[in-house]
C-alpha positions in Angstrom: 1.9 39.9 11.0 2.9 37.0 9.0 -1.3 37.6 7.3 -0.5 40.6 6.5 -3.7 42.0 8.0 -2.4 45.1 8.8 -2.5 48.6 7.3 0.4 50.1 9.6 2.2 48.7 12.1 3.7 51.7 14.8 6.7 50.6 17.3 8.2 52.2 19.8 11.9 51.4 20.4 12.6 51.6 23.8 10.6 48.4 25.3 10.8 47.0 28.8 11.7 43.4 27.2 13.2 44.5 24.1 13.6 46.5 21.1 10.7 47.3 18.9 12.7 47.0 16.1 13.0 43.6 16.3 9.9 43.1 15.1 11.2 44.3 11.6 12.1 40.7 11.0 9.2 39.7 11.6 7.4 41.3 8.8 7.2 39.6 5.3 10.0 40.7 2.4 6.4 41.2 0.0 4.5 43.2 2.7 2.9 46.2 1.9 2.1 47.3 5.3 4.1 50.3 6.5 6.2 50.8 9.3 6.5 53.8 11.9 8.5 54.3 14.5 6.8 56.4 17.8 9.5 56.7 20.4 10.9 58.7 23.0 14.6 58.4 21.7 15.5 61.0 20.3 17.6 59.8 16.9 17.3 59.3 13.2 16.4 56.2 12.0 17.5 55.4 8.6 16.3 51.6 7.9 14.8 51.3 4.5 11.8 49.6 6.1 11.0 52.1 8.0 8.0 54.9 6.4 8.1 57.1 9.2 10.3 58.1 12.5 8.4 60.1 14.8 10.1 61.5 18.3 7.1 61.7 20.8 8.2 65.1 22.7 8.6 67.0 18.9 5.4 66.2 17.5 1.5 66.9 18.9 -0.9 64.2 18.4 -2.3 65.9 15.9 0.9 65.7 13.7 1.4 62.0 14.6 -2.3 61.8 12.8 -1.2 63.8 9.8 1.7 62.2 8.9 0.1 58.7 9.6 -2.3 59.4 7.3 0.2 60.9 5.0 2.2 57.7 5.0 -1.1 55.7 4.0 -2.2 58.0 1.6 0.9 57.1 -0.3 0.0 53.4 -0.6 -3.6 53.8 -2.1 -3.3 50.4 -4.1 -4.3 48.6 -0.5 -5.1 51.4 1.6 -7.4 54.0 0.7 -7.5 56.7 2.9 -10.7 59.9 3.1 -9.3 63.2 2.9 -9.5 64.8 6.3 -11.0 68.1 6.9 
């Protein structure tokens, strides 16, 4: 992460050997590169680092796609995304 070679980086929260959102500190204060959270836990998370919190069992894989994309879309400096169809 420390390249910043990434266009999105997706954690889940409840790891075997940790918490995924440890990895928060691992991501450069000037990085561009959003942030969304795909977990089971079912709970708001407010950290301002964070584009996206997604609950697996209330959203369809299509909807994790959309609002993916949405969340790119909104960073087209770095990350232009094609309209989907």
């Amino acid at each position: 992460m420390a390249n910043n070679d990434f266009n999105i980086l997706i954690i889940d929260i409840a790891l075997r050997d940790g918490n995924g959102l440890e990895l928060l500190d691992e991501i450069p204060p000037d990085s561009i590169m959003a942030v969304a959270v795909l977990t089971a836990i079912d709970h708001k998370y407010s950290d301002p680092r964070l584009d996206l919190s997604i609950v697996k069992s209330r959203a369809t894989s299509g909807e994790v796609q959309k609002q993916i994309l949405q969340v790119l879309k909104e960073r087209p400096e770095r990350y232009p995304v094609a309209e989907q169809s």
